[in-house]
C-alpha positions as CSV (number, residue, x, y, z in Angstrom):
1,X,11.0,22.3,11.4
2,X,9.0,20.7,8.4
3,X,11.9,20.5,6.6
4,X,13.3,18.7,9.4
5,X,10.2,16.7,9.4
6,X,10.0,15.5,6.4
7,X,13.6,14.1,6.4
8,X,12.4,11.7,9.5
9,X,9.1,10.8,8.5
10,X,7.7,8.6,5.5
11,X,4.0,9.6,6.1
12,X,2.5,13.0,7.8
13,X,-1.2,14.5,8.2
14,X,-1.4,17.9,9.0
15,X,-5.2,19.7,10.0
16,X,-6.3,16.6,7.5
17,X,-10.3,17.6,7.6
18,X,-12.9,15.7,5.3
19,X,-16.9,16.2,5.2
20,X,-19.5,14.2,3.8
21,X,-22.9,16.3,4.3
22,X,-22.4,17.5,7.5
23,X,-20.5,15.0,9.1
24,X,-16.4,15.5,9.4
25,X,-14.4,12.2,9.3
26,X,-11.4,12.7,9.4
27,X,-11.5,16.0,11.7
28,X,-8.3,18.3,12.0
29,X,-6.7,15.0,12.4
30,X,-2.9,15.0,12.7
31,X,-0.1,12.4,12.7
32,X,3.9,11.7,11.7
33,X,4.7,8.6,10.9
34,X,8.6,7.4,11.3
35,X,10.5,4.4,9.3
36,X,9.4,1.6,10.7
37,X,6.8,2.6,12.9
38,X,3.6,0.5,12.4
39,X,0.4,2.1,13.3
40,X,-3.5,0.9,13.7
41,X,-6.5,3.1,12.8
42,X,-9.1,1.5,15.0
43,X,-13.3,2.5,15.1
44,X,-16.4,1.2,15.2
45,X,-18.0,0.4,11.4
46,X,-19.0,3.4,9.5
47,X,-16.5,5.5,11.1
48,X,-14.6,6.8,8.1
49,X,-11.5,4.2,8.2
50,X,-11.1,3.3,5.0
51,X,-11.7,7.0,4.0
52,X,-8.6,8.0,5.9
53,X,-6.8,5.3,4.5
54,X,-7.7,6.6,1.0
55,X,-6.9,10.3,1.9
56,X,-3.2,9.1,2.8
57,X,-2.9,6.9,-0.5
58,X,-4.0,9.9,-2.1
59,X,-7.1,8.6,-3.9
60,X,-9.3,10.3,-2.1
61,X,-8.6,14.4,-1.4
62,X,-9.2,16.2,2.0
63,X,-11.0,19.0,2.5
64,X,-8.7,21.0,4.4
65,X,-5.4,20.2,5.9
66,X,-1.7,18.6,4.3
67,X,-1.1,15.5,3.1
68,X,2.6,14.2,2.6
69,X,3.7,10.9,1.8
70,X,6.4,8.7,-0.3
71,X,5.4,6.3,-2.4
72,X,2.6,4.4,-0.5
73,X,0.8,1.8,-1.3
74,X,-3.3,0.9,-0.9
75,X,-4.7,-2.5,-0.3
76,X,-8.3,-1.9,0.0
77,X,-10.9,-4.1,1.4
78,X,-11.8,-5.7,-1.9
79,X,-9.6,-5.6,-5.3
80,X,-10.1,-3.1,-7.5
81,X,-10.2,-5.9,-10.4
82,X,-12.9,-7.8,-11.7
83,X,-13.5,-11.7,-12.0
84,X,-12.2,-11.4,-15.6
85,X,-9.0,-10.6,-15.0
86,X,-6.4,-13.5,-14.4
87,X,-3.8,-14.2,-11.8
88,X,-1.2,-13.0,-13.9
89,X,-3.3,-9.6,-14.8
90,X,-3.2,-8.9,-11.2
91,X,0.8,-9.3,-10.7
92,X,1.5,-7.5,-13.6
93,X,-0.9,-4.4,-13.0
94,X,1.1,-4.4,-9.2
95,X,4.8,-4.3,-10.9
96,X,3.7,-2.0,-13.9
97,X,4.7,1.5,-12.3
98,X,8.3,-0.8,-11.4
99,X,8.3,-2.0,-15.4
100,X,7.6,1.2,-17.0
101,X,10.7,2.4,-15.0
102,X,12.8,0.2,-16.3
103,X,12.0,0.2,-19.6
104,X,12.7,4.2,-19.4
105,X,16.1,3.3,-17.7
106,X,16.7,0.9,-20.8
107,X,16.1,3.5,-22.9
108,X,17.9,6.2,-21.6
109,X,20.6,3.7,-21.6
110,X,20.2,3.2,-25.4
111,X,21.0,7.1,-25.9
112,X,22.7,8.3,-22.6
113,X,24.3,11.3,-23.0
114,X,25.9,14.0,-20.5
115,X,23.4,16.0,-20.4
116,X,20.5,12.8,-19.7
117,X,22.4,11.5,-16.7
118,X,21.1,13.0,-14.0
119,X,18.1,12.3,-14.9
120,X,19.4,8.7,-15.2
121,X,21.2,8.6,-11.9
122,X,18.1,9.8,-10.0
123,X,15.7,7.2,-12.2
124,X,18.2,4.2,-11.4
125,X,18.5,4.8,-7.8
126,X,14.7,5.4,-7.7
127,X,14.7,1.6,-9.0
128,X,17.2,0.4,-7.0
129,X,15.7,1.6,-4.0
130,X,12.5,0.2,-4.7
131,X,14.1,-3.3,-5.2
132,X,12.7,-3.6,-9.2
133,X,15.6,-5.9,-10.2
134,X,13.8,-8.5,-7.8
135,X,10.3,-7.3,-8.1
136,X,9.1,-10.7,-10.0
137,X,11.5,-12.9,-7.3
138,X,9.5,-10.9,-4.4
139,X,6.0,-12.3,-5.9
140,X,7.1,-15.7,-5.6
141,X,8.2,-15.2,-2.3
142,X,5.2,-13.4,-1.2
143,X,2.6,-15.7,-2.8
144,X,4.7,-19.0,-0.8
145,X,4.6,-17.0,2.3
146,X,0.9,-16.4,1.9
147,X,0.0,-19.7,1.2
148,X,-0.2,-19.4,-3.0
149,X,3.1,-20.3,-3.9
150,X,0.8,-23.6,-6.2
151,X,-1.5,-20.8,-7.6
152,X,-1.5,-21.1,-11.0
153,X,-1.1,-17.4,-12.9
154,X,-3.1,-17.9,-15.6
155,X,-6.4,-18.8,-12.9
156,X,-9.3,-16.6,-13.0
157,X,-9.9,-14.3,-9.8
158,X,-13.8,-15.4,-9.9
159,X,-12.2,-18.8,-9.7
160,X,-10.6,-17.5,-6.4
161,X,-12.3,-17.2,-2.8
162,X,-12.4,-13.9,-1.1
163,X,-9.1,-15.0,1.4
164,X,-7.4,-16.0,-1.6
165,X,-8.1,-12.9,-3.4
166,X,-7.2,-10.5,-0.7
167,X,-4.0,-12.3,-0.3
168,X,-3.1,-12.0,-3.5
169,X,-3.7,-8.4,-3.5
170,X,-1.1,-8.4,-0.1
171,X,1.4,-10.5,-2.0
172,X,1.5,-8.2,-4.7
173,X,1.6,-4.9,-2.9
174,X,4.9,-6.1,-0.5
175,X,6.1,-7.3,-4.0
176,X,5.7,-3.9,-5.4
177,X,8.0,-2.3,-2.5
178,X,5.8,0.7,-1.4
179,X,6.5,2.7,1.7
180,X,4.9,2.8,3.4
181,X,1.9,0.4,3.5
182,X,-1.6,0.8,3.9
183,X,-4.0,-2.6,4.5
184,X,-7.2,-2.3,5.2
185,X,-9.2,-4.7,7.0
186,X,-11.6,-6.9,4.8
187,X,-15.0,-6.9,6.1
188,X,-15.5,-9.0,9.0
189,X,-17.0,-12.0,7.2
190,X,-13.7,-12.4,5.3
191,X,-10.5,-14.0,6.5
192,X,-7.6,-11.4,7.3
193,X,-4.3,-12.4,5.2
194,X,-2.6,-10.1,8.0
195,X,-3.8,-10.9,11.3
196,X,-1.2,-11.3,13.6
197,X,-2.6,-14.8,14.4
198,X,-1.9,-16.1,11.1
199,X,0.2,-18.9,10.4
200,X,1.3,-17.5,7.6
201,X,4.5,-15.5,8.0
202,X,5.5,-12.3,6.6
203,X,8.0,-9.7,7.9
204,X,8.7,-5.7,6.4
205,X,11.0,-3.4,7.7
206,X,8.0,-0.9,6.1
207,X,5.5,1.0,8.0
208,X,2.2,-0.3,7.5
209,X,-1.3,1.5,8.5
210,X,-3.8,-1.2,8.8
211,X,-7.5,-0.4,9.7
212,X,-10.4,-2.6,11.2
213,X,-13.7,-2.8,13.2
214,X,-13.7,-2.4,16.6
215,X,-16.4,-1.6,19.5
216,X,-15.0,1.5,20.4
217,X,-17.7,4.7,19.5
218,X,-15.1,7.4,17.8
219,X,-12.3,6.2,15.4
220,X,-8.5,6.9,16.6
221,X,-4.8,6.1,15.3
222,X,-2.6,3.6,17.9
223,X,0.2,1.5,17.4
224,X,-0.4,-1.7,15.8
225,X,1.0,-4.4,17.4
């Protein structure tokens, strides 16, 4: 059965408990997540979100319970970067995971032997799969659809307002081909880059989590809309 599980799902919690004094958020929470589905993790602020959202990009570890997932990747409510760093800084830390990859398939390449080509096989599809032949052509694309196809790369984030920033950090994590995706809300007094009322469109056949504030008094996982 988990077996079978695991060939249908990209993301699954299982028991997934986490405590912070006495206080469990998440709580024996547990969830499968299929290709393509898109879900919503919705609660009122304070109510652990984010926390969840680390615990499945694996920055964060649970107390009890499984976590599996792929290759995700975590858009958190600010980036992780300071002021200091430029445009250009940002892209390239998104892609570098995609770039040491293929500088280890151009090596491998350099001295491939019988023995080596499995491992090469397996490294190259890796790539393939993850689109890193068109990793630097996806940035473009992302930045236009977000609105910073004229932002120039070598710009300084402290230069950049919050929306700007947090759409850069979008633009480089679809560019970056994770599955699935995880977006968490910025705080409320910042502009969402993924609303569904933007005007800015962007389409993935990936399944996101996304997480924001809500009214409601206990947090819970619904399909995102």
């Amino acid at each position: 059965m988990q077996e079978e599980e695991s060939l249908s799902t990209r993301l699954a919690l299982r028991g997934v408990t986490k405590s912070y004094g006495e206080r469990l958020v998440p709580d024996q929470v547990g969830r499968a997540v299929r290709p393509g589905e898109r879900l919503g993790v919705v609660g009122e602020n304070g109510s652990r979100k984010s926390t969840l959202l680390r615990l499945l990009a694996g920055t964060e570890t649970p107390d009890t319970g499984e976590v599996t997932v792929a290759a995700p990747g975590h858009l958190g409510q600010r980036l992780d970067l300071s002021g200091g760093h430029t445009v250009r800084q940002v892209v390239d830390t998104a892609l570098a995971e995609l770039r040491a990859m293929e500088r280890y398939l151009r090596a491998l390449e350099a001295e491939l032997t019988e023995e080596r080509l499995p491992e090469y096989s397996e490294l190259l599809t890796a790539f393939e799969a993850r689109g890193g032949y068109e990793a630097d052509a996806r940035v473009d694309k992302a930045l236009y659809a977000l609105g910073l196809g004229t932002l120039d790369r070598g710009r300084w984030l402290g230069g950049l307002s919050g929306g700007e920033r947090a759409r850069l950090g979008l633009a480089c994590l679809l560019a970056a081909a994770h599955d699935p995706l995880l977006l968490d809300e910025p705080p409320t007094t910042s502009p969402s880059p993924w609303s569904k009322n933007s005007n800015r469109p962007w389409t993935t056949t990936r399944a996101p989590w996304w997480s924001s504030p809500t009214t409601e008094h206990s947090p819970a996982v619904s399909p995102a809309t």
